[in-house]
C-alpha positions in Angstrom: -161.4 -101.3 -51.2 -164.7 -101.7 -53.4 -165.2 -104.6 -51.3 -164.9 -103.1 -47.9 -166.8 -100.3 -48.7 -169.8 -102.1 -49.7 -169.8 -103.7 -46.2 -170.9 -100.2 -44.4 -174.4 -98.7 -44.2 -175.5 -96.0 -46.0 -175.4 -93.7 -42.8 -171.6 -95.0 -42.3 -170.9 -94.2 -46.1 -172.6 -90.5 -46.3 -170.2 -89.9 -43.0 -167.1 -91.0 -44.8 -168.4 -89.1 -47.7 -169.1 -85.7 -46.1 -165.6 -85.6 -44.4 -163.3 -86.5 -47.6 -165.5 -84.0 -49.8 -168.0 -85.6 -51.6 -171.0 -82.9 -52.8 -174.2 -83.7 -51.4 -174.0 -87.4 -50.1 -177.1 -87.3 -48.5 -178.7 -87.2 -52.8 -176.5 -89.9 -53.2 -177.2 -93.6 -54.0 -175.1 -96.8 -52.0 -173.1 -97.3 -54.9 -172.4 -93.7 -56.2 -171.5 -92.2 -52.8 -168.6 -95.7 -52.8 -167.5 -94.4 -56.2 -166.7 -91.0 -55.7 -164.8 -92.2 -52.1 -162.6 -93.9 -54.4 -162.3 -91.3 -57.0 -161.2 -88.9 -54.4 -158.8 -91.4 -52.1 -157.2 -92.0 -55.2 -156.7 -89.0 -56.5 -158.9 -89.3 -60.1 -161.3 -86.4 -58.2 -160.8 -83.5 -56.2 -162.7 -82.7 -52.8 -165.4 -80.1 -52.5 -164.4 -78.0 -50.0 -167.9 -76.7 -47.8 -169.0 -73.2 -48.4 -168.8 -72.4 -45.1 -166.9 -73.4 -41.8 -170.1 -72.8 -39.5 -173.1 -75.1 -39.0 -173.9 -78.2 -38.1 -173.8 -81.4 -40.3 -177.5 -83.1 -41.1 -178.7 -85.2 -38.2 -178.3 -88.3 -40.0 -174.7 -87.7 -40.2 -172.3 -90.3 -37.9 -170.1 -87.4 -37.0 -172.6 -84.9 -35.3 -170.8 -85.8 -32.1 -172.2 -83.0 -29.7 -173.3 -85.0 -27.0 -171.0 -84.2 -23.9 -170.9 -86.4 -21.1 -172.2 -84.6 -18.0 -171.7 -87.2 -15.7 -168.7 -86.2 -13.0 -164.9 -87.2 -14.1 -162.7 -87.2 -10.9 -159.8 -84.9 -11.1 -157.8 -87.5 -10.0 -157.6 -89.2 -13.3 -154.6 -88.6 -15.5 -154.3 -90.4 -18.8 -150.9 -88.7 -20.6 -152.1 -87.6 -24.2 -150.3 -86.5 -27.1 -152.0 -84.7 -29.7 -150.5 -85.5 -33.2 -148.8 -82.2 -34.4 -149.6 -83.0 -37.9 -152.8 -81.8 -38.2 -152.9 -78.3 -37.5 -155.7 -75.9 -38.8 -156.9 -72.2 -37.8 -160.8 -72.9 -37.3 -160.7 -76.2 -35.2 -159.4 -78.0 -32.0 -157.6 -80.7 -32.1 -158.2 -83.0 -29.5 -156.4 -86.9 -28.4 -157.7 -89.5 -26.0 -158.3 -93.3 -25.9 -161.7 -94.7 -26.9 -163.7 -96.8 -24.6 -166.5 -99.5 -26.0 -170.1 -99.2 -24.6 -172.5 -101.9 -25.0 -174.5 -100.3 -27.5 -171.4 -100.2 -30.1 -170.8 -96.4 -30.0 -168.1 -95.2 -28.0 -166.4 -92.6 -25.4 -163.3 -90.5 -26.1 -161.6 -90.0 -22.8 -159.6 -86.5 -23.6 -157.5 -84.8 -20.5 -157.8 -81.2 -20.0 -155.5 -80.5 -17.5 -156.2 -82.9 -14.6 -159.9 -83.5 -15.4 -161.0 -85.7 -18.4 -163.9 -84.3 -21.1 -165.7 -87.2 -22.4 -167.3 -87.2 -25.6 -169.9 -89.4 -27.2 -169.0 -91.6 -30.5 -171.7 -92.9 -32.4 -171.6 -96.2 -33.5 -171.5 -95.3 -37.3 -168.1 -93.6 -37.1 -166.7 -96.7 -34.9 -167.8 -99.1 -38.1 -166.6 -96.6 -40.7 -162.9 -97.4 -39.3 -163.0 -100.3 -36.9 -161.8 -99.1 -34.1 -161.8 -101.1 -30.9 -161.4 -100.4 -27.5 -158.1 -98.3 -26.4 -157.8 -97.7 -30.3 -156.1 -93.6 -29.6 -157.7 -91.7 -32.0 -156.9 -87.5 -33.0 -160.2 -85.8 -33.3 -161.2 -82.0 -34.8 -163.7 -80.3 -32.2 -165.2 -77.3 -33.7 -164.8 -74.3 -32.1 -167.0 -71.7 -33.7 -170.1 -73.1 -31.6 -170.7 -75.6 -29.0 -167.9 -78.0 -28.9 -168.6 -81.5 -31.0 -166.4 -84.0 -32.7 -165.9 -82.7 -36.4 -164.1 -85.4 -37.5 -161.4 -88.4 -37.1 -158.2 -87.6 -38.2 -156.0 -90.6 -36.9 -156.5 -93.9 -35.3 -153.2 -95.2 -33.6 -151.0 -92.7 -35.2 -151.8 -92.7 -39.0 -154.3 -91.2 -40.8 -157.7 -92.4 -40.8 -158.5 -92.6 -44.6 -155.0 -95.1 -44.6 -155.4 -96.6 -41.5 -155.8 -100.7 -42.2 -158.6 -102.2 -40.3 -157.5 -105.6 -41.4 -154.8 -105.8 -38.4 -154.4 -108.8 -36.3 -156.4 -109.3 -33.6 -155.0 -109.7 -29.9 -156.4 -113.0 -29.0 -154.7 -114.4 -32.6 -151.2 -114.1 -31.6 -149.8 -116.8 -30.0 -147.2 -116.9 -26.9 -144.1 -117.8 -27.6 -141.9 -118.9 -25.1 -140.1 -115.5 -23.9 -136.3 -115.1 -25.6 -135.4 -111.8 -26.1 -134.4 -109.2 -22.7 -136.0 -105.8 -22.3 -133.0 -103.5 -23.2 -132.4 -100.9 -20.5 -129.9 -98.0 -20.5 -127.5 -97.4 -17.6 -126.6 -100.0 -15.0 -129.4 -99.7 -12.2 -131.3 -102.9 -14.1 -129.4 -103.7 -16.9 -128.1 -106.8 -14.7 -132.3 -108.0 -14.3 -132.9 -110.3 -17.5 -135.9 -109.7 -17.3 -137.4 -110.9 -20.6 -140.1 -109.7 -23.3 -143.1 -111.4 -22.4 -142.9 -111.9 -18.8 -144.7 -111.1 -15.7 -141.9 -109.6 -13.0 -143.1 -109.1 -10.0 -141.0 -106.6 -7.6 -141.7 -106.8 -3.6 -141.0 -103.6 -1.3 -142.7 -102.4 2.2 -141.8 -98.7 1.3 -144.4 -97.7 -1.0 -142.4 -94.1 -2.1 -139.5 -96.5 -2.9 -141.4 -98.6 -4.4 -143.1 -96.0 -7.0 -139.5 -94.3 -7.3 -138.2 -98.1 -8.6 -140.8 -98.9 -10.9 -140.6 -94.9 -12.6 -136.9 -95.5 -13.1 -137.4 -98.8 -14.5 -139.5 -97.3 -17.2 -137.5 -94.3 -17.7 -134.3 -97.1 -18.2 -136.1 -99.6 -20.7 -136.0 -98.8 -24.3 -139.3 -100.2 -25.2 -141.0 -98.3 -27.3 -144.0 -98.1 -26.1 -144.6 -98.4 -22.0 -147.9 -97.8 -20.2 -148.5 -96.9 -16.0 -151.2 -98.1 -14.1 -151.5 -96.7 -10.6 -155.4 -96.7 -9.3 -154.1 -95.8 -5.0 -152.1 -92.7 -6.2 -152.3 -90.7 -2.9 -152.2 -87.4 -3.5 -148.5 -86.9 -1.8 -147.6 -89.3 -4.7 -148.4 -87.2 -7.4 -145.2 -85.4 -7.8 -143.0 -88.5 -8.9 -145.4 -88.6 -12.1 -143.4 -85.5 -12.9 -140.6 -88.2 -13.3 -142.2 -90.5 -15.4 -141.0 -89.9 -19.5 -142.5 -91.3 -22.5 -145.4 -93.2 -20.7 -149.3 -93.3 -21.2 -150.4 -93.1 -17.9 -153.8 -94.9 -16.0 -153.9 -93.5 -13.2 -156.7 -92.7 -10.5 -157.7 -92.7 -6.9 -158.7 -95.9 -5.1 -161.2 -93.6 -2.9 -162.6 -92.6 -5.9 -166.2 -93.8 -7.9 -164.7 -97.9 -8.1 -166.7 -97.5 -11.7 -164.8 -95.0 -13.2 -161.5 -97.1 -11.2 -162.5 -99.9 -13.2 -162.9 -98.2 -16.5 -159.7 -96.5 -16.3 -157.8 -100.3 -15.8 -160.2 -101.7 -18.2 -158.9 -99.0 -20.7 -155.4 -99.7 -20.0 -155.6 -103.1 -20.8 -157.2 -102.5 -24.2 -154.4 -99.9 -25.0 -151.7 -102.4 -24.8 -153.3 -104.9 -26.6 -153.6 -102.6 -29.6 -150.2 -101.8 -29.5 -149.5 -105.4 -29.9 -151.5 -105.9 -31.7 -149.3 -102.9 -34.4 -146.1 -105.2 -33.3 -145.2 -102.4 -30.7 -143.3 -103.7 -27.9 -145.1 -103.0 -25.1 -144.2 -102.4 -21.1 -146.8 -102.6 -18.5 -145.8 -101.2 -14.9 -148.1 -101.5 -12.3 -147.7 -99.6 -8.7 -149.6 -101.3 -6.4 -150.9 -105.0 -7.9 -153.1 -105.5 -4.7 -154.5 -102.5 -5.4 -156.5 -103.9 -8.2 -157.7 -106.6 -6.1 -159.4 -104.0 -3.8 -161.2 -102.6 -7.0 -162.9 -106.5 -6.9 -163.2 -107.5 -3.9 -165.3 -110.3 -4.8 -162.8 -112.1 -6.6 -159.4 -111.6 -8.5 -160.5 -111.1 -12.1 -159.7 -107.4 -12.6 -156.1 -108.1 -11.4 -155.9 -111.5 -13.7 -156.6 -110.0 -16.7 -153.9 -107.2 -16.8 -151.6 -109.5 -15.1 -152.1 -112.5 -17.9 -151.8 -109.6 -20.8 -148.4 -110.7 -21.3 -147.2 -112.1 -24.5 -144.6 -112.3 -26.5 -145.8 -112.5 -30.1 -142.0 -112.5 -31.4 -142.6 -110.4 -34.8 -146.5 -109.8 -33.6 -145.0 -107.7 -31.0 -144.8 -108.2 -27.3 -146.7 -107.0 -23.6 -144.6 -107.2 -20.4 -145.7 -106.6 -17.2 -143.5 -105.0 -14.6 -145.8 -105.1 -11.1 -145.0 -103.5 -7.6 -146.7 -106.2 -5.0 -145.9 -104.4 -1.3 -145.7 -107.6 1.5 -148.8 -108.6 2.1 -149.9 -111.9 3.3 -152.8 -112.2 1.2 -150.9 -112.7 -2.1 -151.0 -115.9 -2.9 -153.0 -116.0 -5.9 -151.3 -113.3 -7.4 -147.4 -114.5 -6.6 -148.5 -117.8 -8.2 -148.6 -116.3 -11.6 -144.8 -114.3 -11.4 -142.4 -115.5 -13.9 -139.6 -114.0 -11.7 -139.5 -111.9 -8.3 -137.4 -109.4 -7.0 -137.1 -107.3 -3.7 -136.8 -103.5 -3.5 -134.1 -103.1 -0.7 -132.1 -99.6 -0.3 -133.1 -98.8 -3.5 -131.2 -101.8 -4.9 -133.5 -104.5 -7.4 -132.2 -108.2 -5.9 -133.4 -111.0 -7.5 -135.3 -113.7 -5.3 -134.7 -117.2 -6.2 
């Protein structure tokens, strides 16, 4: 822990120190403020508990967090959010979204509030303290006695940020194995598919209500843990059969919409699943509307290749499958190129093509 510790700036350390309970960080030397971290995360020293619950934190600290982007989030956005119930305390708001990387190494916490997203500025300090990467889903105190600012991270992926290991495997380590293992689903609709962990499916269907209604079930039916929807031509007619949809993180946004905040939303998706493979989660990927994608790009197929070639099967490192509507089109070829299998949507029936 020494070790790690040592590799953060001061600015990092005094951050980590002022939200565990160190006294007066800011007086404190590199080494000193590392020892009392350690005194206090294991338990030889007890927290200082601040005075008072108002204020602001010293400029130089990583978690004054009170920039709020201004710049216009469309409504049509929806990214499902849980907020970890764990944490729960009187003064503050807790608040859940998935980070996005900006080139200067701080960050943006997409949070939903209702169907609009708040996004908030995260230094680069408090991305180092942890590691967090891109579609890393971090819990986050906003104080609410003054203008809302990020007090502090409390998770990262689910566990608590002082136990969270930053030493996990990295996406592009894990090799493909060649898939073995079906996706488990519960009733009989798909259980006769096969479709296996690992694998890009590919489902045809020139009724694009169908089509939505088939790839909802699908991930209502499969008893992955973890499944993620991507929809970026959600008409607003369409909206209602999110209702349906159970368990999922979803991407989703308006095609007409700003194509930058279009990309950002996919670019965010793909990120999440590959941190939940990169936690051994087995992952599904639906996407309604491939093709949509490629409108995003028009110059090329890029966008749509790298969500399509996500898909891994890591055996114990986890897996990503990808489960992708593609209504007939005759400019598919590119994309049909890279199915491992195909079926048709046909009176609501899944028929597997040979």
């Amino acid at each position: 822990m020494e070790k790690r510790l040592n590799e953060y700036s001061i600015y990092a350390l005094r951050a980590m120190a002022r939200n565990i309970g160190v006294s007066s960080p800011t007086s404190k030397k590199k080494e000193h403020l590392i020892q009392e971290i350690m005194d206090i995360y294991l338990g030889k020293k007890q927290p200082v508990e601040a005075k008072t619950k108002q204020g602001r934190p010293p400029k130089s600290s990583g978690y004054d967090f009170s920039f709020n982007f201004d710049q216009p989030i469309s409504p049509t956005l929806v990214l499902k959010q849980e907020v970890d119930t764990q944490f729960e305390y009187n003064d503050v708001i807790n608040k859940a979204g998935a980070v996005e990387l900006v080139n200067n190494n701080s960050g943006i916490l997409w949070v939903q509030e209702g169907l609009k997203y708040t996004c908030y500025f995260i230094p680069s300090d408090a991305l180092m303290v942890y590691n967090i990467k891109a579609g890393d889903r971090v819990v986050v105190h906003i104080d609410s006695f003054e203008e809302p600012r990020v007090k502090e991270i409390l998770s990262i992926n689910g566990v608590p940020a002082m136990k969270f290991d930053n030493n996990r495997r990295d996406y592009s380590d894990i090799e493909h194995s060649l898939p073995s293992v079906d996706l488990s689903f519960v009733g009989d609709t798909f259980t006769r598919l096969h479709i296996k962990k690992g694998e890009n499916v590919y489902l045809y269907g020139s009724d694009n209500n169908a089509n939505t209604t088939t790839i909802i079930n699908m991930l209502n039916q499969c008893q992955a843990k973890r499944k993620i929807y991507v929809n970026v031509s959600l008409a607003d007619k369409n909206k209602l059969y999110l209702n349906n949809l159970k368990d999922a993180e979803m991407f989703v946004a308006n095609i007409t919409d700003d194509l930058d905040h279009v990309r950002r939303i996919v670019a965010l998706a793909i990120e999440r699943a590959k941190r939940l493979l990169e936690n051994g989660e087995s992952v599904v990927v639906a996407i309604d509307d491939v093709l949509s994608l490629t409108g995003v790009d028009k110059e090329d197929l890029n966008l749509t290749k790298n969500i399509i070639s996500l898909t891994k099967d890591g055996l114990d490192a986890g897996s990503i499958t990808t489960l992708a509507i593609m209504p007939f089109d005759k400019n598919i070829n590119q994309i049909e190129k890279l199915a491992d299998k195909r079926f048709k949507i046909s009176n609501n029936e899944v028929i597997f093509i040979d």
